[in-house]
N, C-alpha and C positions, 0 to 999 in steps of 0.2 A: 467482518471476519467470517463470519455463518457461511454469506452467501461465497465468500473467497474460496473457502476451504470445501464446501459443496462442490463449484462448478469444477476444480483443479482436481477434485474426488471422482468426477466425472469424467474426464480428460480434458476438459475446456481449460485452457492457460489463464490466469488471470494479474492482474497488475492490482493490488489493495493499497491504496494509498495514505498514508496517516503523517501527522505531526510528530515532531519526534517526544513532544510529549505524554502520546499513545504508547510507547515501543512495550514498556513495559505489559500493560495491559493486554495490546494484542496480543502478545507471545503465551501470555497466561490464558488464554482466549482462545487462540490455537490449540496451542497442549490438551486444554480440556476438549478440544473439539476430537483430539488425536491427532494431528496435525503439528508435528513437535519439530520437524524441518522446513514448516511455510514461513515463509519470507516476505515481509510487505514492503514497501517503496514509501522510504521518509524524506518529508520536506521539512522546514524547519520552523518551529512554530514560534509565535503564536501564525493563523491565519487571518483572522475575523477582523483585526485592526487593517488589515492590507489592502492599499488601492487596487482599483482591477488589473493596473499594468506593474503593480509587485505581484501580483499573485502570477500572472503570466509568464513573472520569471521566472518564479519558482518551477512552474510547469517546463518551462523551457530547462530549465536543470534535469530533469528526471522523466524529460522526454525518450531517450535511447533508451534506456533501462526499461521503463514502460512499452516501448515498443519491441525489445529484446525477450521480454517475457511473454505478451499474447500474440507474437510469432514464433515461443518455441516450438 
């Protein structure tokens, strides 16, 4: 979240990716950063049980979204 809200503080677009069992957290995370309208990109968790070609899907899900955002 630090460095999400850093580089988009900067004008650098960024795509911060979390599980959604982060959501909460980040947003509390954000706010205290000041950052109280940053947006992160959730996949669905858990991750760490996931073979390489589930996790690819995932990415494959939340691929336009991510590339919608570090080409705004």
């Amino acid at each position: 979240m630090h460095d999400g809200v850093f580089f988009e503080d900067h004008g650098i677009p960024t795509a911060t990716i979390i599980s959604t069992e982060f959501a909460r957290a980040a947003k509390a995370q954000a706010e205290a950063l000041g950052a109280t309208g940053y947006r992160t990109v959730m996949v669905q968790h858990p991750i760490q049980p996931l073979t390489r070609d589930e996790v690819r899907a995932l990415a494959d899900k939340v691929f336009d979204e991510v590339l919608a955002r570090v080409t705004a």
